[in-house]
C-alpha positions in Angstrom: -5.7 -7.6 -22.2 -7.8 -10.0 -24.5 -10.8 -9.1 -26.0 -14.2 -11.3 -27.1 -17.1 -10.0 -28.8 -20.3 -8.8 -27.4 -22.6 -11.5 -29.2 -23.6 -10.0 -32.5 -23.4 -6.2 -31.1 -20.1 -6.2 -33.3 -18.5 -4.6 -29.8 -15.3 -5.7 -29.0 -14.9 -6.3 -25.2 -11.9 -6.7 -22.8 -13.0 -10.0 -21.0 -12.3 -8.1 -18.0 -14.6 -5.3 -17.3 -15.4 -2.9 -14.8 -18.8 -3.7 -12.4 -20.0 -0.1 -11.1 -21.2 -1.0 -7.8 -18.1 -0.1 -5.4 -16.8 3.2 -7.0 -19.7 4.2 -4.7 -17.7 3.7 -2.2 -15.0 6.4 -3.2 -14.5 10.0 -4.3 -14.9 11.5 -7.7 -11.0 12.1 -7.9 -9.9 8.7 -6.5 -12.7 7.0 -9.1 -11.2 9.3 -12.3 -8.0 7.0 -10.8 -8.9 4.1 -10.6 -10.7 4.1 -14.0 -8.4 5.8 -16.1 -5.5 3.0 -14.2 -8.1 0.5 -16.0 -8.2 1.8 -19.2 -4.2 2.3 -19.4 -4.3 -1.3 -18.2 -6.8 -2.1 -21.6 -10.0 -2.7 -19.3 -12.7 -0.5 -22.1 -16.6 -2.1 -20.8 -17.5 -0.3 -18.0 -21.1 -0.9 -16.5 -23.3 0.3 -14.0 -26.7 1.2 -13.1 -29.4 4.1 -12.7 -29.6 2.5 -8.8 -25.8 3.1 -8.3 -26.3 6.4 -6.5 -23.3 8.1 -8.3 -21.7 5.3 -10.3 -22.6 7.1 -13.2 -21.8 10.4 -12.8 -18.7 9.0 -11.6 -18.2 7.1 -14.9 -19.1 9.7 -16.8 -16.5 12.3 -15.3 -13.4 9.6 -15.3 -14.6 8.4 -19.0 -15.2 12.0 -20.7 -12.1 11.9 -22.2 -12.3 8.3 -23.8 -15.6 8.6 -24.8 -14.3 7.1 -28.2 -12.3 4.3 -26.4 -14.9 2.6 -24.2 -18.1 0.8 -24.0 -21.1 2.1 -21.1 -23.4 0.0 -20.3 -26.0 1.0 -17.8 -29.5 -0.2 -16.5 -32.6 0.7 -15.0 -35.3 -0.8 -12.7 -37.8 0.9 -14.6 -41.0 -1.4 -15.7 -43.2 0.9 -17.4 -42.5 2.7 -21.1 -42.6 6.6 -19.5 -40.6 5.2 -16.4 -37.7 3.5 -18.6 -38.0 6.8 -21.2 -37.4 8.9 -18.2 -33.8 7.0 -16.7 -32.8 6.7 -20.5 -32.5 10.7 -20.3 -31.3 10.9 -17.0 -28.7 8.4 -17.9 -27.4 10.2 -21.0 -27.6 13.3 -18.9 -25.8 12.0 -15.6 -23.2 10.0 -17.5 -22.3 13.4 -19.8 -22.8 11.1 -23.6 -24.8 11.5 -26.5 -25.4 8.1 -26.5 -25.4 4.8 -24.4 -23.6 1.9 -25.7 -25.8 -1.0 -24.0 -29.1 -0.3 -22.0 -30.1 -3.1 -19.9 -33.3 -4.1 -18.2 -32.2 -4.5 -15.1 -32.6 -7.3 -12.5 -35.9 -8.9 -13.9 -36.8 -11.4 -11.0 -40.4 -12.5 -11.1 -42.7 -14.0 -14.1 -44.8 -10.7 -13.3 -41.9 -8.0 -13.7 -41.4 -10.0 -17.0 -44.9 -9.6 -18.2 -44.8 -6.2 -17.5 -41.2 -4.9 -19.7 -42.3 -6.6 -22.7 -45.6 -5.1 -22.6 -46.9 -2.8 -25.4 -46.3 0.2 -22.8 -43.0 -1.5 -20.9 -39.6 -0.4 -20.9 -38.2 -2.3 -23.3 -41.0 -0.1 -26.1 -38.8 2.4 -24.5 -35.5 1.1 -25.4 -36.5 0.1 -28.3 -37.4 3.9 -29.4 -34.2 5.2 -28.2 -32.4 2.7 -30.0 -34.2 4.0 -33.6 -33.0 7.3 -32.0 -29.6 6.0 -31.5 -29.0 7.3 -28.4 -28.9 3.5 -27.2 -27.0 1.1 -29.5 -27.5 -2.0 -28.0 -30.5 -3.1 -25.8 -30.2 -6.3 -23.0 -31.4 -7.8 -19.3 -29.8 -8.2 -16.3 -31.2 -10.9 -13.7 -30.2 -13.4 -10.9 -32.6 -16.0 -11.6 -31.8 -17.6 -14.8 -35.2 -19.5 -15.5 -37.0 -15.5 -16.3 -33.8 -15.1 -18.5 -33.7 -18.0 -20.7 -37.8 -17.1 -20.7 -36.2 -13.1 -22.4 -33.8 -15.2 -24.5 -36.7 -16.3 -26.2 -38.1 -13.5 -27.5 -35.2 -12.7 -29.6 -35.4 -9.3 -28.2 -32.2 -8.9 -26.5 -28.4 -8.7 -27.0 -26.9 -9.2 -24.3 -27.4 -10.9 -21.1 -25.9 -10.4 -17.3 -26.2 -13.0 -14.7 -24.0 -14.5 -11.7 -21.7 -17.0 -12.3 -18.9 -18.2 -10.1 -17.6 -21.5 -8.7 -20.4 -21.6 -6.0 -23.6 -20.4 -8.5 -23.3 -22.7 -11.9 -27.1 -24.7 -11.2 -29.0 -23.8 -14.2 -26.5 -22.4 -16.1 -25.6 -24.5 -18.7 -29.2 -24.2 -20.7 -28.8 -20.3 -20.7 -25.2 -20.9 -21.9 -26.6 -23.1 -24.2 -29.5 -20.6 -25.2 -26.9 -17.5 -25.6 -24.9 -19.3 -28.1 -27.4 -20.5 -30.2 -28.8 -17.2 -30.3 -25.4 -14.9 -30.5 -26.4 -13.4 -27.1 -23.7 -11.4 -25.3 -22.8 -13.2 -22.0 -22.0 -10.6 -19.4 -20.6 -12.3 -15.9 -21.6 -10.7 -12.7 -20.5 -11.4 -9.3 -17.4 -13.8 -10.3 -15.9 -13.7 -6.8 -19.3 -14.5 -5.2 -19.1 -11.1 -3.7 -15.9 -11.6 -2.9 -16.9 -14.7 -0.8 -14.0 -16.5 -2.9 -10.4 -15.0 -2.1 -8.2 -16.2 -5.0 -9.4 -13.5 -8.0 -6.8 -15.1 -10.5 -8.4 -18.8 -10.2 -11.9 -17.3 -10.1 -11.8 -15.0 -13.0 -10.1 -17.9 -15.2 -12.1 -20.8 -14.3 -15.5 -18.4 -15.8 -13.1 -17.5 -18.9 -13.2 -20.9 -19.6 -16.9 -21.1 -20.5 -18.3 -19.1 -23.3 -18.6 -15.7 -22.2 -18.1 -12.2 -23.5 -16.9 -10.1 -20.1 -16.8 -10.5 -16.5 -17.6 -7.2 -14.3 -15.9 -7.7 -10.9 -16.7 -4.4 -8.8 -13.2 -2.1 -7.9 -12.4 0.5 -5.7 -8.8 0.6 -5.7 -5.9 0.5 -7.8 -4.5 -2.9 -6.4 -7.7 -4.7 -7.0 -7.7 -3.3 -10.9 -4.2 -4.9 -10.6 -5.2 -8.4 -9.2 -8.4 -8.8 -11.8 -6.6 -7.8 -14.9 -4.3 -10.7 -14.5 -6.5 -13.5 -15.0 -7.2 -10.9 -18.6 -3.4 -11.1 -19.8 -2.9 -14.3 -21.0 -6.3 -16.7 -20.4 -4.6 -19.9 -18.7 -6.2 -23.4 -18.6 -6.7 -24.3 -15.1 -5.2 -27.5 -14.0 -6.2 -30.2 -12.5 -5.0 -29.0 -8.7 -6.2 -25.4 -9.7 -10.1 -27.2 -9.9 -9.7 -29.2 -6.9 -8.7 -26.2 -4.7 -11.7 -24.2 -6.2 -13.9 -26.7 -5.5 -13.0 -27.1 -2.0 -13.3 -23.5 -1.7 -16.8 -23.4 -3.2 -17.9 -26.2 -1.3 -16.9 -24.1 2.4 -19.4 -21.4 1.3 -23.0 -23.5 0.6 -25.8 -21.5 -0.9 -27.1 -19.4 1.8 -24.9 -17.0 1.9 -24.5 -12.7 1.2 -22.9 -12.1 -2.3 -22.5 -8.5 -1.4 -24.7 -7.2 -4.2 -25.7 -4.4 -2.0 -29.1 -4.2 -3.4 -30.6 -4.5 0.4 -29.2 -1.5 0.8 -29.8 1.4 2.7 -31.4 -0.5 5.9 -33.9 2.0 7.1 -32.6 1.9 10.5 -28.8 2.1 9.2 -27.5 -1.3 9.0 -24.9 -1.8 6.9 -26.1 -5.4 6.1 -23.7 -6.5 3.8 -20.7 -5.7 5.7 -22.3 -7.7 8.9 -22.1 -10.8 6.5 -18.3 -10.0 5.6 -17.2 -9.8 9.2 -19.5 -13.0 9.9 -17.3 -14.8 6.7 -14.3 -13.8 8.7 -15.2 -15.0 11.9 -17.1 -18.7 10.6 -14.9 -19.3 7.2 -11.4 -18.0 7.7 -10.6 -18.3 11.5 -10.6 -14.2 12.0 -12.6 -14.5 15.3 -11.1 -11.4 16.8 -10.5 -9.7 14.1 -14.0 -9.6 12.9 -15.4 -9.3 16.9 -13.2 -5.8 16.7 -14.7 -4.9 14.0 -18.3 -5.8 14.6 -17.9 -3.6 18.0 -16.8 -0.6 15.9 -20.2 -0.5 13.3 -22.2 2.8 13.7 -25.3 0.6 13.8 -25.4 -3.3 15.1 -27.4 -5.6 13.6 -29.6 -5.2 17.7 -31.2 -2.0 15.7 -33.0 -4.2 13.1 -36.8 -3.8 13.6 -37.7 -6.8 11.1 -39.5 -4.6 8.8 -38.4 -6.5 6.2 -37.4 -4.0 3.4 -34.1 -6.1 2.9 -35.4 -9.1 1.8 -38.0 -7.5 -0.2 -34.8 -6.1 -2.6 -32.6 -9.6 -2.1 -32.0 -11.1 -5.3 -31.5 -14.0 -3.8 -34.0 -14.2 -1.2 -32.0 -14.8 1.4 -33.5 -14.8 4.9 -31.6 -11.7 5.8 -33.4 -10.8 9.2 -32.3 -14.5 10.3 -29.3 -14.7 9.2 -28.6 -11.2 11.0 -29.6 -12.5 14.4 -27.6 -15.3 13.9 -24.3 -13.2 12.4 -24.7 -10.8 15.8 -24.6 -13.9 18.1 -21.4 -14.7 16.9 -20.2 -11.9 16.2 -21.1 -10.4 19.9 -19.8 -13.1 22.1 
């Protein structure tokens, strides 16, 4: 595995890391697994988030014994100073460590939410405090919109920084890049695969190593798919000519409007499992899997017929995405 440092947190990084998001998705006996298959394989950053359900607590039982070994980073939604003080401690406590290697202000997607962390009484006071406690090293912010966190950059309050970056989503990239460097930011890399929307991992994960970044956090939930991303970690390969040309075709299949998997809409009050809708739509429109994904649409607990358009799902959509359209049209397809 190669390693890059974190900015100027003086952490050394394996450029592949592990995103906390699908370990959800597993038990605590198949996650102690996986992760500890990561680690033998040199993976040691391993982030998630206070609105993981139990990616923590999952975390922190596989990691317990490698406390020493690995890097946590973790985040919180939190806004206020006594709402971020709060996570901090349930963090520590749900993760079993005395103290957090990075703390992230997590998903920061308006000018408003901005306003409100930096405030005198916002979460980053908070962080701030626990870091002169030490029981958070390394303080940073986590968004989709990269205009709001080149805005952060600024302040020269931050260490690190987390965005999405693939093949398909490099608009506005290049200034943060830009601002990162000059600044010796950490560059954390989320959703690398587009939410999985682009199928070959190895060309994915190395055309983003090419660019000036620390880590990249695809989500696991198996052992093969610890196997497949630690590949493109081994031995960083230029990609050729033919290797960009195939990406780019790729990319340019999937458009903008499209699910990233990011399950933040998540739970649908009336049980949809909106993301998974989306995949089985991918199958059937992008990859010629008509009755493949038809079978599987017909066997979802809840079809996308039980949405009431309350709305709640594009309230939490990073990417505001018209979700409540784009499921009507998903179970037309998908339904005929």
């Amino acid at each position: 595995m190669q390693y890059r440092q974190l900015g100027c947190t003086g952490l050394n990084v394996s450029v592949i890391g592990f995103g906390g998001i699908p370990i959800q998705r597993v038990s605590t006996n198949e996650a102690a697994v996986i992760v500890q298959h990561a680690l033998d394989k040199g993976i040691n950053f391993f982030d998630t988030a206070r609105s993981y359900t139990d990616s923590e607590a999952k975390f922190g039982e596989a990691l317990q014994n490698n406390r020493s070994k690995v890097i946590i980073a973790t985040k919180s939604m939190a806004r206020t100073k006594e709402d971020m003080a709060l996570d901090i401690k349930k963090s520590l406590a749900t993760l079993g460590v005395d103290y957090i290697d990075l703390y992230q202000l997590h998903n920061v997607k308006s000018q408003e939410t901005l306003e409100q962390v930096f405030r005198p009484d916002g979460a980053l006071a908070a962080l701030k405090e626990a870091k002169k406690e030490g029981v958070v090293k390394h303080i940073g912010i986590t968004g989709h919109i990269k205009s709001y966190l080149l805005e952060a950059l600024k302040t020269g309050e931050l260490e690190t920084v987390q965005f999405p970056f693939n093949a398909v989503e490099t608009s506005g990239t290049q200034e943060l890049f830009d601002q990162a460097g000059q600044m010796g930011t950490g560059i954390i890399i989320m959703k690398p695969l587009a939410g999985g929307a682009l199928k070959n991992t190895n060309l994915a994960l190395r055309f983003i190593l090419e660019h000036n970044v620390s880590t990249i956090i695809p989500g696991m939930d198996s052992l093969a798919q610890v196997d497949e991303n630690i590949m493109a970690g081994q031995e960083v390969l230029p990609i050729s000519a033919g290797e960009k040309r195939a990406l780019e075709e790729e990319a340019g299949t999937l458009g903008a409007a499209f699910c990233r998997r990011c399950e933040y809409c998540q739970p649908c009050p009336q049980g949809i499992d909106i993301p998974m809708v989306f995949l089985l739509d991918g199958y059937y429109t992008r990859y010629n899997l008509k009755d493949w994904a038809r079978e599987r649409y017909r066997g979802l607990p809840t079809r996308p017929d039980a949405c009431v358009e309350c709305g709640a799902c594009e309230e939490k959509c990073p990417y505001n995405l018209p979700i409540r359209r784009m499921l009507a049209e998903s179970s037309v397809r998908l339904r005929e």
